[in-house]
C-alpha positions in Angstrom: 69.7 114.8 101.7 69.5 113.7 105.4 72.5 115.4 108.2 72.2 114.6 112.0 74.7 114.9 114.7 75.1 111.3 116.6 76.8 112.3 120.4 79.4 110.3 121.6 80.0 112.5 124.8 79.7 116.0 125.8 83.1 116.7 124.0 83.0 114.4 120.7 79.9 114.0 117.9 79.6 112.6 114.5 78.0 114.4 111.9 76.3 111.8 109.3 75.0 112.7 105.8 73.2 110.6 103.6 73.7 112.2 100.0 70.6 111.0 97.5 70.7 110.7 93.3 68.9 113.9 94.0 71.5 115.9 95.6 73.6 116.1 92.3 72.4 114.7 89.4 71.1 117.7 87.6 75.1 119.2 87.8 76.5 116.1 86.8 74.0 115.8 84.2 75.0 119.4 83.3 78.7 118.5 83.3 78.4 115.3 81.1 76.8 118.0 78.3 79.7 120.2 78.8 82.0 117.6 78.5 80.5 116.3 75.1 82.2 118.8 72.6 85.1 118.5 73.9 85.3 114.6 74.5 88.2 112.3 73.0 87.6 108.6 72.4 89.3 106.5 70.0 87.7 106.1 66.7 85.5 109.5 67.1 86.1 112.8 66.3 85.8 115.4 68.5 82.9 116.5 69.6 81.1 113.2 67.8 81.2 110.4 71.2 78.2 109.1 71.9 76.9 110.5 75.2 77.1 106.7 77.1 80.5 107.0 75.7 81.1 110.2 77.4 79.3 109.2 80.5 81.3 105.9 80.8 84.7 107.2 80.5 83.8 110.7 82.4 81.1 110.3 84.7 82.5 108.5 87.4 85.0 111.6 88.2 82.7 113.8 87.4 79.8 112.3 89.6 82.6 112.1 92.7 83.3 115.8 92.2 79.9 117.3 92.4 79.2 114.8 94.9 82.0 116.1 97.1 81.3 120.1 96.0 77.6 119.1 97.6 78.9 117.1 101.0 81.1 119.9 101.5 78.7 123.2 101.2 76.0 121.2 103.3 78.7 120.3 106.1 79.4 124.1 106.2 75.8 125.0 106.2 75.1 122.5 108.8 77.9 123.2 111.2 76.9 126.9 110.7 73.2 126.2 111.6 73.7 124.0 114.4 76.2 126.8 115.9 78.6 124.1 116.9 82.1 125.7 118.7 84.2 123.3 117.1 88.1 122.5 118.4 90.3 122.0 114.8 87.9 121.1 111.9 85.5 117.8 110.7 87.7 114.6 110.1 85.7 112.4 107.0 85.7 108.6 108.3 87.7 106.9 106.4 85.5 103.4 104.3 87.8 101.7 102.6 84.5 99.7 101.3 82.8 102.8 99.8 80.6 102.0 97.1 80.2 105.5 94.8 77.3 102.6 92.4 75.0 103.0 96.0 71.6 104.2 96.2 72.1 106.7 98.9 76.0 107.4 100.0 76.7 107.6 103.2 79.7 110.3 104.5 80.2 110.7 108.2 82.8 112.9 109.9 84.2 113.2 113.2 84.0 116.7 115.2 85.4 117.7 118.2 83.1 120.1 120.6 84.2 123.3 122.7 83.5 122.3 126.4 80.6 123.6 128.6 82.7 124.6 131.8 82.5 127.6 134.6 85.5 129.8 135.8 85.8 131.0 139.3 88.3 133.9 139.2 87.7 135.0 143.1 88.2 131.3 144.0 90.5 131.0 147.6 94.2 131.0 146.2 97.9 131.3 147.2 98.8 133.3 144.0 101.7 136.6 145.3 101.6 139.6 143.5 105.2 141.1 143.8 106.4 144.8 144.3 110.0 144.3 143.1 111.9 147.7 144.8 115.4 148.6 143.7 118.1 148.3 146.6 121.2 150.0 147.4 123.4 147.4 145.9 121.4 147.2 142.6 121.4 150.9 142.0 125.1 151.3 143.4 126.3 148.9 140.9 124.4 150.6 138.0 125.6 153.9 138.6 129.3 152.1 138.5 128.0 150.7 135.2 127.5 153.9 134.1 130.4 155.4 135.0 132.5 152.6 133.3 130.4 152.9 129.9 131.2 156.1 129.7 134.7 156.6 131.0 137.6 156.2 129.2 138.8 152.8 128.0 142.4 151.2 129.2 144.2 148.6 126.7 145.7 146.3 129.3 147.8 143.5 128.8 146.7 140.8 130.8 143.3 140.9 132.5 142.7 141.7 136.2 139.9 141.2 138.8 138.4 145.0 137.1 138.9 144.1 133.8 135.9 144.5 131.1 137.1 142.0 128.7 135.7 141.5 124.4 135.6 138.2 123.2 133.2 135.5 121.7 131.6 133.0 123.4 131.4 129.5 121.8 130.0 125.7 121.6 129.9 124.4 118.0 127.3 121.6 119.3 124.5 124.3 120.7 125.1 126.7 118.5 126.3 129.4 120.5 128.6 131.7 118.8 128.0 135.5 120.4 130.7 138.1 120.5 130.3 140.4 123.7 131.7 143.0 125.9 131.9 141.5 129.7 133.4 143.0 133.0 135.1 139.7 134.7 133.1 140.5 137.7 130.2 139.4 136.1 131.4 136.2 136.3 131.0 134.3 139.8 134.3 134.3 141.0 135.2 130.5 140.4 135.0 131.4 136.8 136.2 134.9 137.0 139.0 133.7 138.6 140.1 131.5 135.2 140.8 135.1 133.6 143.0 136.1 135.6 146.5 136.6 133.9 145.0 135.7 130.6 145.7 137.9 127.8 145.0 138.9 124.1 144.0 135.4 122.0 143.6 132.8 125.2 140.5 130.6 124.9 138.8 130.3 128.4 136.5 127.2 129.1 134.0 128.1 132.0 130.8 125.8 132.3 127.5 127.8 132.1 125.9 126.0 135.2 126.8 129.0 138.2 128.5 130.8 135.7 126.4 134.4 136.6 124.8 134.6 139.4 121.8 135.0 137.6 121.4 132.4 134.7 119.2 134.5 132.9 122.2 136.8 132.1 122.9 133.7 129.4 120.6 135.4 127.4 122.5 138.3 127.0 126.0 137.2 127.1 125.4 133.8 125.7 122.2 134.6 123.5 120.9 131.6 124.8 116.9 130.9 124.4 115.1 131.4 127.6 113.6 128.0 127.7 117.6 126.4 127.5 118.6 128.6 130.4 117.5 126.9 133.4 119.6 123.8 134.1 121.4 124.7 130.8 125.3 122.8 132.3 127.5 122.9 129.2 131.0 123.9 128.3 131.5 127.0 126.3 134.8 128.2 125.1 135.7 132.1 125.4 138.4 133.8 123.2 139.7 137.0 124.5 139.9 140.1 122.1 140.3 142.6 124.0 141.3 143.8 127.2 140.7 146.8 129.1 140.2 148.6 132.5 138.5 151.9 132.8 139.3 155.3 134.1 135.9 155.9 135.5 133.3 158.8 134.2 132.9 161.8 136.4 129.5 162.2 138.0 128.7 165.6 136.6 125.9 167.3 135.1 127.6 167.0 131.7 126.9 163.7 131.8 123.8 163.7 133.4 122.7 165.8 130.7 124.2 163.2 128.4 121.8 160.4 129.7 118.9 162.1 130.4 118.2 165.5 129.0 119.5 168.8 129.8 118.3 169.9 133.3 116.7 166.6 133.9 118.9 165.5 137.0 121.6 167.5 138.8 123.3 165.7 141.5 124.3 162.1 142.5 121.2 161.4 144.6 119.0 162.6 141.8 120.8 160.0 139.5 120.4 157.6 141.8 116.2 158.4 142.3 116.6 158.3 138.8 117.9 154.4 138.2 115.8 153.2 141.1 112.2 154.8 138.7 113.2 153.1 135.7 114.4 149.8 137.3 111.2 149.3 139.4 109.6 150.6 136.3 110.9 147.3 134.6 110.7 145.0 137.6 106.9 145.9 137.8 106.3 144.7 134.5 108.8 141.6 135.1 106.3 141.1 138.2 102.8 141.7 136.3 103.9 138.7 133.5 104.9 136.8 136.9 101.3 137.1 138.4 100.0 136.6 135.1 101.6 132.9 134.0 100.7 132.7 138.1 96.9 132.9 137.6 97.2 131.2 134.1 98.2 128.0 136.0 96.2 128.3 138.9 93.0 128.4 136.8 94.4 125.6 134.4 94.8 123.7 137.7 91.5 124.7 138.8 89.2 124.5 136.2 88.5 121.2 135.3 87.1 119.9 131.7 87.3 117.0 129.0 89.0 118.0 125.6 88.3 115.8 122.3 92.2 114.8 122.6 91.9 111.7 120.7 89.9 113.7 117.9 92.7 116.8 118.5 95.5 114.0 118.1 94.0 112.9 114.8 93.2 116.4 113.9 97.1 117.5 114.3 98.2 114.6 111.7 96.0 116.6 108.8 96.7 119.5 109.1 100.3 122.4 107.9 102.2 121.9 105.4 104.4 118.7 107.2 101.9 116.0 107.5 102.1 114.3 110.9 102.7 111.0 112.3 100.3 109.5 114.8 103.6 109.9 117.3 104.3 113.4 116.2 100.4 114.5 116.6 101.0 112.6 120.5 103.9 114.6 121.2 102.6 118.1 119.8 99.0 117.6 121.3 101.3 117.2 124.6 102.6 119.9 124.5 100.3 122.6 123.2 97.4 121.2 125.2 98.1 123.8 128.1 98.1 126.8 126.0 94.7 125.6 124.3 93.3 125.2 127.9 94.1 128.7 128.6 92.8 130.1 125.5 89.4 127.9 126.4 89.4 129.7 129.7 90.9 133.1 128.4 88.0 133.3 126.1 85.7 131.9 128.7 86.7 135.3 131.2 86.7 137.9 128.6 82.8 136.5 128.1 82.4 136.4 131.4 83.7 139.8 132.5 82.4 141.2 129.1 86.1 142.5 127.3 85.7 143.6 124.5 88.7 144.5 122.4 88.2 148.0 120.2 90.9 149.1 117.0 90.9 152.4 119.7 92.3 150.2 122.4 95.0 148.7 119.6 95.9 152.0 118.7 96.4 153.4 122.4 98.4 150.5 123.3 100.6 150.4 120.3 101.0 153.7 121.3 102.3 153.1 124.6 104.6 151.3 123.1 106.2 152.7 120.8 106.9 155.8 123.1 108.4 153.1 125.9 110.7 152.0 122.8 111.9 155.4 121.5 113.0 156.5 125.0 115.1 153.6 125.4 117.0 155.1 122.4 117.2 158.9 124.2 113.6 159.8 122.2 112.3 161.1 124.7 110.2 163.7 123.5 108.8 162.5 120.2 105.5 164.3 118.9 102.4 162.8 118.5 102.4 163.0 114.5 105.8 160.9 114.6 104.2 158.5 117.3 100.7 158.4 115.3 102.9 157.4 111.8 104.7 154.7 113.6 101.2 153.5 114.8 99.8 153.1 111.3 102.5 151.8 109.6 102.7 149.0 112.3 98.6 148.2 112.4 98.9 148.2 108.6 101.0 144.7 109.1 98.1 141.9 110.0 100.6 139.2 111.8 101.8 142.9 113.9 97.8 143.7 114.9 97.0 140.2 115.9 100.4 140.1 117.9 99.5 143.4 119.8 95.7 142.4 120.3 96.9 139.3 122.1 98.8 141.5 124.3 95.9 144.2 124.9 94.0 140.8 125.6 96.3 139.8 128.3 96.7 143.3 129.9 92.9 143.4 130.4 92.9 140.3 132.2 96.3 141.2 134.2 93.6 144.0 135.4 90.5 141.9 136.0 92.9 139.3 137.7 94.6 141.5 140.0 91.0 142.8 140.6 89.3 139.3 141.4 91.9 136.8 142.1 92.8 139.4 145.4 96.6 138.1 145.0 98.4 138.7 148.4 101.0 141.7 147.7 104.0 141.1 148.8 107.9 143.6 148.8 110.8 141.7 147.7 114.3 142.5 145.9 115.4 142.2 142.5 117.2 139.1 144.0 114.5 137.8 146.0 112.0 138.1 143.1 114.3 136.0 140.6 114.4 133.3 143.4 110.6 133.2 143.9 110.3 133.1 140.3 112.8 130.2 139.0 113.8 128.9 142.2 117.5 130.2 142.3 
C-alpha cells in the first residue's frame, strides 16, 4: 500500500492511498472459505457450491468490505503518524467511475488542517474592565423590595400607581405564556400608566420595546431568551389575577434575622452594607463575563488566520443525525465559525501560558459553586461532607464535568487576561454598566 499527503495550502491537504491485491486478499480469501458451508445457490445443497460459484455471487461484497476495513485502519494509522491537528474529520472523494476490477484502487480523501498562527495577548488595546458599585437608588429600592416581600399583602380592587399586580403574560405567535408577580412601577410609566383603574380579569396590551427600563428584565417577567431581548418590539397581552398593595415590613432585627441569620445584621445601615456586598458581588461577575466576551472579540479581531471553510462546509453536511444541505452547512458554518475561532485561539493561550486543567481544580470549583448556590436558598452554613456529596454526585455526570471544565477553562483565562491584556479599569453604575454593555 502507498499513502501521501498532496498540499493544497497551509490549511487544506489530500490524503491519497493506493490499496494493492496485496492489501486484502488473504482476508477475502479467508472469507470466501467461510462463506462456503454456509452458501445457497440454486440447484446445490448447502454447503455443496462450487467455490467460483461462491466467489461469483459473494466475492464482490466481500472484497469491498475488507477492502474498506483496510482503507479505514490505514487512514487512522496514517493521520495518527503524521500527527495531523485535523478540523472535523477526512471527506472520501467521491468517483462516480470507480472501478472495484482495477489493479491498484485508488481512494483519496479531503482533510482540513488546524492553522499555524501566534496570539499576542499584551497587544495595545481599548478593552474596559468595569467595577460595577451599588448606588443609593439601587440599594434604596431593594431594601423597599424587601420590605414589600415581606409585608403584608392588600386585595385591592382596582390597581393603583403602588400596586404589585399577578397575572400572565402572553403572545400565542412567540410563545410567551409566563405567569408572574409585578409591581406596576416596574413598568416605564407609559405602560404602567395602562393599569391604572384596571381590575380583576382585564387583559392589558403593552409592547415590549421600552416596556422596563431595562430590557433584560424580559427575561424574568417575560421569560424571554436573552438573544430575543434586544430589539425584541412585539405585542404581549397581560391578564390581571390579582391585585394587591402592601402594608410595608418593619425594619427590625426579627427580620433581619429572617434574611440573614440571627445576629448577622442589626440596624438599617447594616442592611443596607449588606445589599450593597452582595449586589457588587453579582455585578463583578456580570463585569468579569463582560471583559471576557470583550477580549474574546478583540483577539478574534486581532488574530488573523485561514480556516478550511469550504472543507468545514462540506464537513457540516455529513455529519449528526439530520443530514445537511449545502445551504444549511453555509448557514451553520456562518454562524459557528466565531466560536471555532475562539476555541483555535483559546487552545492556542492555554498552550501558550501553559494551563493545565487538574480533576482538583474541577473539584474546587464545583465547590465554589455549589456553596454560592445553597446560600441563595438561606444555606448558608452547609458542612463540608454535604458540600463534598453534592460535588461527587455532580462529577459522576460526564455532560456536568465537561460543562464545569469549560468554565474552569474560562476563569483561568479571565485571570491571565486581566493579567496581560492590562484592561483600563474603570467605576461605573449598575445603570451605566448595562449601557456600556448593550447600548441602552
Amino acid at each position: 500500500m502507498d499513502i501521501k499527503r498532496v498540499a493544497i495550502d497551509a490549511v487544506n491537504e489530500t490524503i491519497v492511498m493506493t490499496v494493492v491485491h496485496m492489501d486484502y486478499k488473504g482476508q477475502v480469501a479467508k472469507r470466501i472459505n467461510e462463506k462456503m458451508p454456509l452458501a445457497t445457490v440454486k440447484g446445490f445443497r448447502k454447503g455443496q457450491v462450487p467455490k467460483d460459484l461462491v466467489e461469483k455471487q459473494y466475492g464482490k461484497a466481500i472484497k469491498q468490505e475488507e477492502v474498506k476495513k483496510v482503507v479505514d485502519l490505514a487512514l487512522e494509522r496514517f493521520v495518527q503518524s503524521e500527527r495531523l491537528n485535523l478540523l472535523g474529520t477526512p471527506l472520501a472523494k467521491e468517483n462516480e467511475n470507480f472501478d472495484w476490477d482495477a489493479e491498484e484502487l485508488t481512494f483519496e480523501y479531503e482533510i482540513g488542517l488546524v492553522p499555524n498562527f501566534e496570539i499576542d495577548l499584551e497587544a495595545k488595546n481599548n478593552i474596559v474592565k468595569y467595577i460595577v458599585t451599588a448606588d443609593d437608588k439601587l440599594i434604596d429600592g431593594q431594601v423597599e423590595r424587601i420590605q414589600k416581600q415581606f409585608g403584608k399583602a392588600i386585595p385591592q380592587d382596582k390597581v393603583e400607581a403602588d400596586s404589585d399586580l399577578t397575572g400572565t403574560f402572553a403572545n400565542e405567535e412567540k410563545g410567551i405564556n409566563n405567569t408572574t408577580t409585578i409591581s406596576v412601577s416596574t413598568f416605564n410609566k407609559k405602560a404602567g400608566d395602562k393599569f391604572i383603574g384596571k381590575k380583576v380579569g382585564d387583559v392589558v396590551t403593552v409592547s415590549t420595546k421600552g416596556l422596563f427600563e431595562d430590557d433584560h428584565q424580559l427575561m424574568d417577567y417575560l421569560k424571554v431568551a436573552h438573544d430575543d431581548v434586544h430589539g425584541l418590539d412585539i405585542e404581549v397581552n397581560f391578564t390581571i389575577e390579582a391585585i394587591n398593595g402592601a402594608e410595608l415590613a418593619e425594619l427590625n432585627q426579627e427580620l433581619f434575622d429572617k434574611l440573614f441569620g440571627e445576629g448577622k445584621v442589626a440596624s438599617l445601615e447594616d442592611l443596607k452594607s449588606k445589599i450593597k456586598e452582595d449586589a457588587e458581588a453579582q455585578f463583578a461577575q456580570q463585569a468579569d463575563q463582560k471583559l471576557l466576551l470583550d477580549v474574546q472579540d478583540f483577539l478574534i479581531e486581532n488574530t488573523k488566520f485561514d480556516l478550511p471553510s469550504e472543507f468545514l462546509k462540506k464537513w457540516l453536511q455529513t455529519v449528526g443525525e439530520k443530514k445537511l444541505s449545502a445551504e444549511e452547512a453555509e448557514v451553520e458554518y456562518a454562524r459557528s465559525e466565531k466560536g471555532l475561532r475562539f476555541q483555535l485561539i483559546e487552545g492556542k493561550a492555554m498552550a501558550q501560558s501553559n494551563i493545565q486543567i487538574t480533576f482538583e481544580d474541577l473539584k474546587e470549583f464545583t465547590s465554589g459553586a455549589i456553596r454560592q448556590q445553597m446560600a441563595q436558598f438561606g444555606q448558608t452554613n452547609p458542612t463540608e461532607e454535604e458540600v463534598q456529596g453534592i460535588v461527587a454526585r455532580v462529577l459522576s455526570n460526564q455532560e456536568e464535568v465537561k460543562r464545569l471544565s469549560e468554565q474552569v477553562v474560562a476563569a483561568k483565562l479571565l485571570e491571565i487576561f486581566k493579567e496581560k491584556a492590562n484592561p483600563t479599569t474603570k467605576e461605573v453604575t449598575y445603570e451605566e454598566f448595562i449601557a456600556a454593555s448593550y447600548g441602552e
